[in-house]
NUMI-195436 format. One record per atom (N, C-alpha, C): residue in three letters; x negated, z, y negated. Coordinates in steps of 0.1 Angstrom, whole numbers, padded with zeros to 4 digits, always signed. Each point is the difference from the previous one (the first is absolute). Layout:
ALAXZY ...
END
This chain:
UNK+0854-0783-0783 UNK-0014-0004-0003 UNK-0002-0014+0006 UNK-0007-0011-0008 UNK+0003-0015+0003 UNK-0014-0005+0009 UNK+0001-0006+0010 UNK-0013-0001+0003 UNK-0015+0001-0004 UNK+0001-0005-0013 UNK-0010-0004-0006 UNK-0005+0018-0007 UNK+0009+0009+0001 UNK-0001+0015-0007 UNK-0005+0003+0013 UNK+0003-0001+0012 UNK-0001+0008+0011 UNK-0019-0006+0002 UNK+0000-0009-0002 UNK-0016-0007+0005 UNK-0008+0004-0010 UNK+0003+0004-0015 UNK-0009+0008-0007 UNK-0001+0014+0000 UNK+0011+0004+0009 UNK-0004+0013+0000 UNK-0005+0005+0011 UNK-0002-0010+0010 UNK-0007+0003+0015 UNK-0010-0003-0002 UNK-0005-0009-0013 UNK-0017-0005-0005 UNK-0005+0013-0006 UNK+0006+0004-0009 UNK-0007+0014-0003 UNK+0001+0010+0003 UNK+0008+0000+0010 UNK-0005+0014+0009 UNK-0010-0004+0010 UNK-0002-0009+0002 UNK-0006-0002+0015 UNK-0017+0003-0013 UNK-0003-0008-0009 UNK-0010+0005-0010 UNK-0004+0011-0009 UNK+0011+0010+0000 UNK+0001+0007-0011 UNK+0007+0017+0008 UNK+0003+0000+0014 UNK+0003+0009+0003 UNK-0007+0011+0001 UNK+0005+0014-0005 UNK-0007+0011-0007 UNK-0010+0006+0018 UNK-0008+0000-0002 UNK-0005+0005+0016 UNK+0009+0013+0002 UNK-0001-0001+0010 UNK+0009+0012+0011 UNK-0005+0013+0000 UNK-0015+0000+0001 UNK-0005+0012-0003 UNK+0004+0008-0014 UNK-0003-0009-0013 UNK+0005+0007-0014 UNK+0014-0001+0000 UNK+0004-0008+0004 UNK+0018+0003+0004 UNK+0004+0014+0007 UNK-0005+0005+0011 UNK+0001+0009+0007 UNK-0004+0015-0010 UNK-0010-0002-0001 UNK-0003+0008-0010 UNK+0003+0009-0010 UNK+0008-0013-0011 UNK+0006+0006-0011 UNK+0015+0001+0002 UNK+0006-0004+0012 UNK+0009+0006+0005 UNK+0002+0014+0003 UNK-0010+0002+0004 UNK-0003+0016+0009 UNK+0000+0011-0014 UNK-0004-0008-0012 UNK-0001+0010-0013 UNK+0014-0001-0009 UNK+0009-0008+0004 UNK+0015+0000-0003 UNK+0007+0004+0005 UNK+0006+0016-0003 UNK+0015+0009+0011 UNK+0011-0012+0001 UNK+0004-0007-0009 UNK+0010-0001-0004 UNK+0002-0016+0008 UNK-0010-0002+0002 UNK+0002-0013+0010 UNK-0001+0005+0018 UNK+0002+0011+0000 UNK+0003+0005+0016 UNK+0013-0007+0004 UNK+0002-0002+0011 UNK+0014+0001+0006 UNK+0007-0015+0001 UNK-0015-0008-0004 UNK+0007-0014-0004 UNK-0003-0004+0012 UNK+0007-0008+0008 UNK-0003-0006+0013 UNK-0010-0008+0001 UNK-0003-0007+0013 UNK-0010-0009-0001 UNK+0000-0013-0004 UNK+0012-0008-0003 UNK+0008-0008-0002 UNK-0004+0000-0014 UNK+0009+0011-0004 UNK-0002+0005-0015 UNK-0018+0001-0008 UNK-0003+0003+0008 UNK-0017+0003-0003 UNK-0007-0017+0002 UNK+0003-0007+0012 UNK-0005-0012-0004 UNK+0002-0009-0013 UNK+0017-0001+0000 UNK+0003-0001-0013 UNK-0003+0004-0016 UNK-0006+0010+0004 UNK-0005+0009-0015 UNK-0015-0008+0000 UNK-0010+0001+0012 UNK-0011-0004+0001 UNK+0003-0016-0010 UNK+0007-0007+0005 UNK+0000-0014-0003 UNK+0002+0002-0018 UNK+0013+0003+0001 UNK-0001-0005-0013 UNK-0003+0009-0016 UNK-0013+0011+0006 UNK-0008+0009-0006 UNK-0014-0011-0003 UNK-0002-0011+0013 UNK-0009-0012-0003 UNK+0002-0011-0011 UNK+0013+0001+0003 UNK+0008-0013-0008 UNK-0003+0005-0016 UNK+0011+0014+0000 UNK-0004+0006-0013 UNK-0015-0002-0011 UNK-0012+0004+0011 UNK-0012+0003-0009 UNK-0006-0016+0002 UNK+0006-0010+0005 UNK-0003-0012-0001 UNK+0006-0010-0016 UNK+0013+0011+0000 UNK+0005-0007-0014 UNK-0003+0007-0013 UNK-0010+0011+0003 UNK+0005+0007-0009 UNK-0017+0002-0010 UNK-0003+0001-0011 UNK-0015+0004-0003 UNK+0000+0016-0005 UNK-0008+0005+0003 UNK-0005+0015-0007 UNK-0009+0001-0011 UNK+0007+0006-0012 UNK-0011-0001-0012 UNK-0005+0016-0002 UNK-0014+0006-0001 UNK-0003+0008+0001 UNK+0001+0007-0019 UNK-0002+0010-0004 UNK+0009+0005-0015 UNK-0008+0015-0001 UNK-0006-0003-0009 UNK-0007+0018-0006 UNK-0009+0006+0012 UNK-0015-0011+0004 UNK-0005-0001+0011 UNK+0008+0006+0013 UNK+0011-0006+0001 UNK+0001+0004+0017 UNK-0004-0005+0010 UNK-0002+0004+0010 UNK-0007-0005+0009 UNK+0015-0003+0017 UNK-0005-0016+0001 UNK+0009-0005+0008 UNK-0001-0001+0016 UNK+0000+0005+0008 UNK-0004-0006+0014 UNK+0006-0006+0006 UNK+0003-0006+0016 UNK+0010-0006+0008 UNK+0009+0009+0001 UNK-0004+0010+0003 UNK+0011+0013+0008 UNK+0008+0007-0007 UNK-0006-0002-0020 UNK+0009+0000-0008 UNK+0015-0009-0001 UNK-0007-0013-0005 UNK+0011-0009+0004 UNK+0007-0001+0012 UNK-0005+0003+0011 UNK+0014+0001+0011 UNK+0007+0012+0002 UNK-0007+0009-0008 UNK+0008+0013-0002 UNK+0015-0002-0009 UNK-0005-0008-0006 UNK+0012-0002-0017 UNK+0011-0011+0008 UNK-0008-0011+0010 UNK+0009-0012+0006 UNK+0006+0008+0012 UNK-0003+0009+0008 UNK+0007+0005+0011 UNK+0019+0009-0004 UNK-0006+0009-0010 UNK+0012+0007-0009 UNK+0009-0009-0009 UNK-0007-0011-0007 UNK+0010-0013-0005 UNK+0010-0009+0009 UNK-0007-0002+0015 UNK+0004-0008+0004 UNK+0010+0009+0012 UNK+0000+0016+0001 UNK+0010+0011+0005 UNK+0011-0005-0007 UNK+0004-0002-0014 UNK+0009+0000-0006 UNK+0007-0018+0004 UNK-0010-0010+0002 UNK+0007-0009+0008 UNK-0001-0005+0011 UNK+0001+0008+0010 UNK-0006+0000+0011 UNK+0012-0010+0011 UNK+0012+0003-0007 UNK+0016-0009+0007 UNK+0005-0007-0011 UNK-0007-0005-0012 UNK+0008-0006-0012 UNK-0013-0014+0002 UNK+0007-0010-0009 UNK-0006-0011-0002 UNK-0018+0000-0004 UNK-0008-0005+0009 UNK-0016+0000-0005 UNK-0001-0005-0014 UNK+0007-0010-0004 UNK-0001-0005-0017 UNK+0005+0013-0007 UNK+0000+0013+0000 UNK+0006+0005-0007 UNK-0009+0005-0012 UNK-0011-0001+0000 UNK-0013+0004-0006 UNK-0004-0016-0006 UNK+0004-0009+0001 UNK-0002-0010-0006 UNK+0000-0002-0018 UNK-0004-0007-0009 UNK+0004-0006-0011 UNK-0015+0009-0008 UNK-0007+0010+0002 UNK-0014+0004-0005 UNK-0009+0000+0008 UNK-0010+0006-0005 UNK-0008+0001+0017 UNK-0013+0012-0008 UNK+0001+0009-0009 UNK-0011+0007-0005 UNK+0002+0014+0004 UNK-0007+0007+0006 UNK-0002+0017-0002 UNK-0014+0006-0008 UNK+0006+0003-0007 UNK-0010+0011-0008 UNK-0005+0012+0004 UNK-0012+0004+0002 UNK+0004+0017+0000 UNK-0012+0010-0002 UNK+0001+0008-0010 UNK-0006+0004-0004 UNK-0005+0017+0005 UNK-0008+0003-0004 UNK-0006+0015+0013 UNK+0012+0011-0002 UNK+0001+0001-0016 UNK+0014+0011+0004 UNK+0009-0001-0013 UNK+0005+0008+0000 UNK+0015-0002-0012 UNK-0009-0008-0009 UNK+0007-0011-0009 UNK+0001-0008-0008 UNK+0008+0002-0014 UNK-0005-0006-0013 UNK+0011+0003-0010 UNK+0006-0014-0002 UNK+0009+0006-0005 UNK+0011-0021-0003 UNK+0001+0008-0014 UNK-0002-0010-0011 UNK+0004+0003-0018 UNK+0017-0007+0004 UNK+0008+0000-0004 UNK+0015+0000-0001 UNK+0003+0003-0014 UNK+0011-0015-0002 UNK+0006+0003-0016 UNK+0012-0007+0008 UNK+0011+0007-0010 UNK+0014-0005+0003 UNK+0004+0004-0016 UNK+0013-0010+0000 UNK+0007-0002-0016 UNK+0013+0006+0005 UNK+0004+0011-0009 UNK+0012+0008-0001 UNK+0012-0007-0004 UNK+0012+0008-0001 UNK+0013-0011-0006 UNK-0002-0002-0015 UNK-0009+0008-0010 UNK-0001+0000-0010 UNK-0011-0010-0001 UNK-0006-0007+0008 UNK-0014-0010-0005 UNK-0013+0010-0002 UNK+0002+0016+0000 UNK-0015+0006+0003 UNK-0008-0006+0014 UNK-0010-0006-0001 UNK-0008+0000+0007 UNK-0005+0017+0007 UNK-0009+0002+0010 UNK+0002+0012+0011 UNK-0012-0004+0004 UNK-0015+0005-0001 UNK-0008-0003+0010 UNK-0006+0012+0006 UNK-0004+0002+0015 UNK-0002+0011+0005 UNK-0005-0002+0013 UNK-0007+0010+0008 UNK-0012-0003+0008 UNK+0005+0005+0017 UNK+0001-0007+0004 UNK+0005+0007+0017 UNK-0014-0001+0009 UNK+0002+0011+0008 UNK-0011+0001+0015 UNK+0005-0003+0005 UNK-0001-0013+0009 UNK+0005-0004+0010 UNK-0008+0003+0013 UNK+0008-0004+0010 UNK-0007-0001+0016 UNK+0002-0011+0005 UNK+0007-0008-0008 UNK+0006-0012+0006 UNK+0008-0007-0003 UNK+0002-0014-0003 UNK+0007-0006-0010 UNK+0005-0011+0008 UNK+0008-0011-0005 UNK+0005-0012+0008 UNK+0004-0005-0015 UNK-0002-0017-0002 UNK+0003-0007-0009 UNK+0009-0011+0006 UNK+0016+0000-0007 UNK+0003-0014+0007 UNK-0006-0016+0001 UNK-0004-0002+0011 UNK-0010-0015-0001 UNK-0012+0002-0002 UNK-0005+0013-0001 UNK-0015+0003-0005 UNK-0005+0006+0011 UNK-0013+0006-0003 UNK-0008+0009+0005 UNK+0011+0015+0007 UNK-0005+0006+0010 UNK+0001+0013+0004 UNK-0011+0006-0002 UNK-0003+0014-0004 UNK-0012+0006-0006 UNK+0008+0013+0005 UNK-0014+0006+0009 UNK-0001+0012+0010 UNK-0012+0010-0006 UNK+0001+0014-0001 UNK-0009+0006+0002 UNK-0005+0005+0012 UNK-0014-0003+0006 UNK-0007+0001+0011 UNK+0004+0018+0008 UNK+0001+0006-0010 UNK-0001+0015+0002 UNK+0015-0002+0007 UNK+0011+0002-0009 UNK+0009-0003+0003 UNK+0005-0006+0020 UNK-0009-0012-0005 UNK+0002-0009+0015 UNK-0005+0007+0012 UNK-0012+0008+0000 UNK-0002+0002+0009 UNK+0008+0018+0004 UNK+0006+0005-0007 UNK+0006+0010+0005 UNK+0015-0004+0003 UNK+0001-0014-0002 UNK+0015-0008+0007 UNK+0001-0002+0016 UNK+0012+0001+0004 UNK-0001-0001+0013 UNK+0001+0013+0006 UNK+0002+0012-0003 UNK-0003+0015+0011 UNK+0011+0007+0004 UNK+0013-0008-0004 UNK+0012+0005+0006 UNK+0001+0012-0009 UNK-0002+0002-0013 UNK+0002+0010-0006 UNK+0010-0001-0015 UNK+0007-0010+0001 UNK+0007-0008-0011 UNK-0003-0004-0008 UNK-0010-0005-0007 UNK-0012-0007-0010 UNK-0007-0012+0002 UNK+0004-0012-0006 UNK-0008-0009+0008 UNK+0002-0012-0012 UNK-0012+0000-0009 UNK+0000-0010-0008 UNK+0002-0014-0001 UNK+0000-0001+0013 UNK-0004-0018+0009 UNK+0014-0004-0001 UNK+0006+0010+0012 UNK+0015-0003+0003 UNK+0009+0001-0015 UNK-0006+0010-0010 UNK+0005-0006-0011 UNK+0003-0011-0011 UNK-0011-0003+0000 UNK-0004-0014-0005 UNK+0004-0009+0003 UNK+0001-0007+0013 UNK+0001-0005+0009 UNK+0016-0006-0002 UNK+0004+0018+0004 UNK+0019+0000+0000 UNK+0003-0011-0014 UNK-0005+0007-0009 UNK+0002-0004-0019 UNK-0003-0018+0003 UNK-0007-0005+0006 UNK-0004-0017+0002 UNK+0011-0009+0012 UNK+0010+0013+0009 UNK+0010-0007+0007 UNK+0012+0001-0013 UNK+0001+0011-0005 UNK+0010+0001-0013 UNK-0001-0009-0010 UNK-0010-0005+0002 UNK-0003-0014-0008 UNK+0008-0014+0002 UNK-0001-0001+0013 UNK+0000-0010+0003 UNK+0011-0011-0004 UNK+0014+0006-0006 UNK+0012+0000-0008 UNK-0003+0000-0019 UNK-0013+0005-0005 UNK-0004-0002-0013 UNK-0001+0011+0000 UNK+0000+0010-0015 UNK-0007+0014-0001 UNK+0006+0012+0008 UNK-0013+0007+0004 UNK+0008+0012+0009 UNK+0012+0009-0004 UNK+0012+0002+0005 UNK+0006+0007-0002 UNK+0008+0006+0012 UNK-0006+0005+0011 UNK+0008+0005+0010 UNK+0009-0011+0009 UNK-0001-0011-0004 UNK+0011-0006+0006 UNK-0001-0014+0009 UNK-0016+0000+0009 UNK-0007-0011+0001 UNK+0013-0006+0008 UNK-0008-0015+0003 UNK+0011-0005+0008 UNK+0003+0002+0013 UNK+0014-0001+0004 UNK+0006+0008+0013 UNK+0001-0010+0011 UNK-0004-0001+0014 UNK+0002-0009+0009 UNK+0018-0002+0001 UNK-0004-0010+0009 UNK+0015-0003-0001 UNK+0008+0009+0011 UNK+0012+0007-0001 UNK+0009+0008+0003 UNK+0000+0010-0002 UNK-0012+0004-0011 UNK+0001+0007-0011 UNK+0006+0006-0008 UNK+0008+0011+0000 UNK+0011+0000-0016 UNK-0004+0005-0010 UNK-0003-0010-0009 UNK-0001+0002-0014 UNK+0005+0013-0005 UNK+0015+0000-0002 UNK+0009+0013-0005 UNK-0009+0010+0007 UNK-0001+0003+0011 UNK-0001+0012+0007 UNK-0016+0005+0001 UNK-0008-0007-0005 UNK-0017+0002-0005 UNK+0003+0006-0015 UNK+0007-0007-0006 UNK+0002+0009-0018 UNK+0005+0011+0004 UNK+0011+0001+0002 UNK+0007+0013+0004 UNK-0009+0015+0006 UNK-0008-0010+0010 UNK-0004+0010+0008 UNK-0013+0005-0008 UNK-0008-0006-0004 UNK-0013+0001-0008 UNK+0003+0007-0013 UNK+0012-0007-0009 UNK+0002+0006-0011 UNK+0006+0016-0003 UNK+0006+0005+0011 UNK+0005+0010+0007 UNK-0010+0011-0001 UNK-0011-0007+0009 UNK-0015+0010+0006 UNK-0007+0000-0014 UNK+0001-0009-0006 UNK-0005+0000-0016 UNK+0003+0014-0007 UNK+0011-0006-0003 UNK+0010+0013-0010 UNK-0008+0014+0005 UNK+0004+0003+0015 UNK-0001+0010+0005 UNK-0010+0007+0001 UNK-0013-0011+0000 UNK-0012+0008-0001 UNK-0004+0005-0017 UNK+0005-0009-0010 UNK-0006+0001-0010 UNK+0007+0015-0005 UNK+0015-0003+0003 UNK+0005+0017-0007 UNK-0006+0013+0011 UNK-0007-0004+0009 UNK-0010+0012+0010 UNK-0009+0002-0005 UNK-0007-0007-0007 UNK-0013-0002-0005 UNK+0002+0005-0014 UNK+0005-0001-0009 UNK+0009+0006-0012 UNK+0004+0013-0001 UNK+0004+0004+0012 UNK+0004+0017+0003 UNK-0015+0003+0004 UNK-0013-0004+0001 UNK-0008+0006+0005 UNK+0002+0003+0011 UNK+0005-0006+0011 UNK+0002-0003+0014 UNK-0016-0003+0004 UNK-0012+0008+0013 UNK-0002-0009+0004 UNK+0006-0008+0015 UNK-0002-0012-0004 UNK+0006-0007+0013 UNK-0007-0006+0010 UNK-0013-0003+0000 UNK-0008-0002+0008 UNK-0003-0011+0001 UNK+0007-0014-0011 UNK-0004-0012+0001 UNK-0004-0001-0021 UNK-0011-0006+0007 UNK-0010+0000-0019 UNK+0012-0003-0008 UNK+0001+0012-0009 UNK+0008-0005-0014 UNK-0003-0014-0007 UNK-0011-0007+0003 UNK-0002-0013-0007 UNK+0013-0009+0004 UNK+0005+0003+0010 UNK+0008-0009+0008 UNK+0013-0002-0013 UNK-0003+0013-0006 UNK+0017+0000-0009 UNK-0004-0011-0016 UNK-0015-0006+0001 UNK-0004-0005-0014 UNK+0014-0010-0003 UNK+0001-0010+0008 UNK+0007-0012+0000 UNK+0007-0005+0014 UNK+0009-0004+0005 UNK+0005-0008+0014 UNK-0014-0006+0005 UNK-0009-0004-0005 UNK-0010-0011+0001 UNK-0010+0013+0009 UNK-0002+0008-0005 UNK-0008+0011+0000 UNK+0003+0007+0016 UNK+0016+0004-0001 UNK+0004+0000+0012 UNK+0002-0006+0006 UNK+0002-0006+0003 UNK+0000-0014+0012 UNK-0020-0003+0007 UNK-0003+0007-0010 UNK-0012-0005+0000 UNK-0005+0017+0016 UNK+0000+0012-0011 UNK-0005+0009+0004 UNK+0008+0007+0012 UNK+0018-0004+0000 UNK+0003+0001+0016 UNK-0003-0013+0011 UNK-0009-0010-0006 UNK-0004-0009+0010 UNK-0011+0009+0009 UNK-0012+0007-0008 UNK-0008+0011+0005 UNK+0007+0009+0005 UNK+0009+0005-0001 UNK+0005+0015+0006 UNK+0004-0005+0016 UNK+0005-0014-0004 UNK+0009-0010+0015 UNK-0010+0004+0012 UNK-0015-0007-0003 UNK-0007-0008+0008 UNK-0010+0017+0005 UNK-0001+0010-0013 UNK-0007+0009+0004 UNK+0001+0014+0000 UNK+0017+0004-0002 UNK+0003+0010+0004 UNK+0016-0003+0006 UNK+0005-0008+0009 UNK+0014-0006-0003 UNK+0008+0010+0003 UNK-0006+0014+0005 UNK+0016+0011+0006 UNK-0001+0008-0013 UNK-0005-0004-0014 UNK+0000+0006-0012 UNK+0013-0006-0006 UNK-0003-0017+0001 UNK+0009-0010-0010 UNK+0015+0006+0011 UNK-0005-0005+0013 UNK+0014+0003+0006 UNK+0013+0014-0002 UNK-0012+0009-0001 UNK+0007+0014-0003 UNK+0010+0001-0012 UNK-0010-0006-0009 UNK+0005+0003-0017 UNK+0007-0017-0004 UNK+0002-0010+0006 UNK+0009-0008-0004 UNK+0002-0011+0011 UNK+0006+0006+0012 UNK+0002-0012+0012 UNK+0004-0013-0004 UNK+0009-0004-0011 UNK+0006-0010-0001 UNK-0014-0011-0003 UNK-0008+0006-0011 UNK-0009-0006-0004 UNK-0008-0007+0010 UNK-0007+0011+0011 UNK-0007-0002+0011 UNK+0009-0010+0008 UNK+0007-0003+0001 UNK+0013-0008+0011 UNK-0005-0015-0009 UNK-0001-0004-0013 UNK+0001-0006-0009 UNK-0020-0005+0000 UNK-0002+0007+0000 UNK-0020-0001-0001 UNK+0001-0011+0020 UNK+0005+0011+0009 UNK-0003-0002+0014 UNK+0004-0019+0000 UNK+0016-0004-0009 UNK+0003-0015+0001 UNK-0007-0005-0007 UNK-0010+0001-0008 UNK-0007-0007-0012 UNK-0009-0005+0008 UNK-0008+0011+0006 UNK-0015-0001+0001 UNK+0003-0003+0017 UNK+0011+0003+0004 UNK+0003+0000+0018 UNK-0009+0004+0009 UNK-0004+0011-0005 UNK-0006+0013+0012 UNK+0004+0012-0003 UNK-0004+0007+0013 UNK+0012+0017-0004 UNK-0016+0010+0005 UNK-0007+0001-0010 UNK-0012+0007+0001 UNK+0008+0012+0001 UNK+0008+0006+0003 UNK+0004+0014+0007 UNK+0002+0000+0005 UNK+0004-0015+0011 UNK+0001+0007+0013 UNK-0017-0007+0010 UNK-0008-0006-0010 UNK-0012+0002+0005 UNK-0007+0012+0000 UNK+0004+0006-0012 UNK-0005+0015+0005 UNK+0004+0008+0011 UNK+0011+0001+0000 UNK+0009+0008+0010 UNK-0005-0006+0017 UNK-0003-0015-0001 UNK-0007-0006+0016 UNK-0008+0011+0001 UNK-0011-0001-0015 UNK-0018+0002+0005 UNK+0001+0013+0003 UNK+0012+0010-0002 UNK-0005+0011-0002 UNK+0009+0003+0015 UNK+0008-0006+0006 UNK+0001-0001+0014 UNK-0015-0002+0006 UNK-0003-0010-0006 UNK-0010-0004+0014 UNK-0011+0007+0002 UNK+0001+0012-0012 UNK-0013+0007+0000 UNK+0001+0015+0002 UNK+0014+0001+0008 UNK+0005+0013+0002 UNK-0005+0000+0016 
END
């Protein structure tokens, strides 16, 4: 960061920093942000400021917006880059969100040139370069350590971006291996989808098996909010999630639940 980044970003926090009290607060109503140090917690405070300084909220099918909303949605977006570059959320700046599931009209053209138009409920969408679009209902039952979390999904789908359209394969820091993220991903792929096929249940949302994009997306949630789930049913993955994102939210569990023994 070049001087001139470091002096803008000490200007708007020193202006724009989220008060401590609604910081504290909507902390205390997120499981899944336990166990994060104080270091860690400063750091989340900061650039959960930074976030809702870059970012605007558009309200969709009268919903209704507050502060505590928005730092609810910027505390769980900014979990996912909490040790990765602060520009990683850069190049849009819109969230939408609407009170609860949403419809998207959808047309896609077949190999044959039929046109396909058809109606999905969404919870949550992400556009490359565009808008992110949340439903409120959704958002606010995100966060409870219960493996569901529309934010962290969305969110994940906008770092998968960051390389061009999502497909599982965002870009890898360096000493990264390429080979050994396909391998390992495409592996946990296969495996879940023929579980899921036999009428397996497996305990991680069958959505995950739509697309690579989908999963990448839906074990970013399972990582941050149930991780001895991801860990049990595909270590390699979780080993793979832990260098991406570079936290090992299992063994923050495993601290807190020392420290509370």
């Amino acid at each position: 960061m070049n001087w001139f980044a470091r002096w803008r970003r000490t200007r708007i926090l020193k202006r724009h920093l989220v008060p401590r009290a609604l910081f504290q607060t909507t902390l205390e109503q997120l499981p899944i942000l336990r166990g994060l140090t104080p270091a860690e917690l400063n750091h989340l405070h900061e650039t959960a400021s930074l976030f809702l300084h870059g970012k605007s909220f558009a309200a969709a099918g009268a919903a209704t917006i507050d502060d505590a909303t928005q730092l609810t949605i910027a505390l769980q977006a900014c979990l996912l880059t909490l040790h990765l570059d602060e520009s990683s959320y850069q190049g849009w700046n819109e969230i939408i969100l609407y009170p609860d599931a949403f419809l998207r009209q959808h047309e896609e053209m077949d190999d044959t040139g039929i046109v396909h138009h058809s109606r999905d409920i969404l919870s949550g969408e992400s556009w490359l370069g565009g808008p992110l679009v949340l439903s409120l209902a959704d958002v606010e039952a995100s966060g409870q350590a219960d493996g569901v979390n529309v934010v962290l999904h969305e969110f994940a789908h906008k770092l998968d971006m960051l390389n061009g359209d999502a497909n599982g394969f965002p870009p890898l820091h360096r000493g990264m291996d390429s080979t050994a993220w396909a391998h390992d991903f495409s592996t946990a792929y296969d495996n879940l989808c023929a579980r899921i096929d036999a009428g397996e249940d497996t305990g991680i949302d069958p959505y995950a098996a739509s697309d690579p994009a989908e999963f990448f997306a839906v074990l970013s949630e399972v990582f941050f909010e149930t991780p001895a789930l991801l860990h049990g049913e595909y270590p390699a993955v979780y080993q793979q999630m832990r260098f991406f994102y570079r936290q090992h939210p299992l063994a923050r569990l495993s601290d807190q639940l020392k420290g509370s023994a």
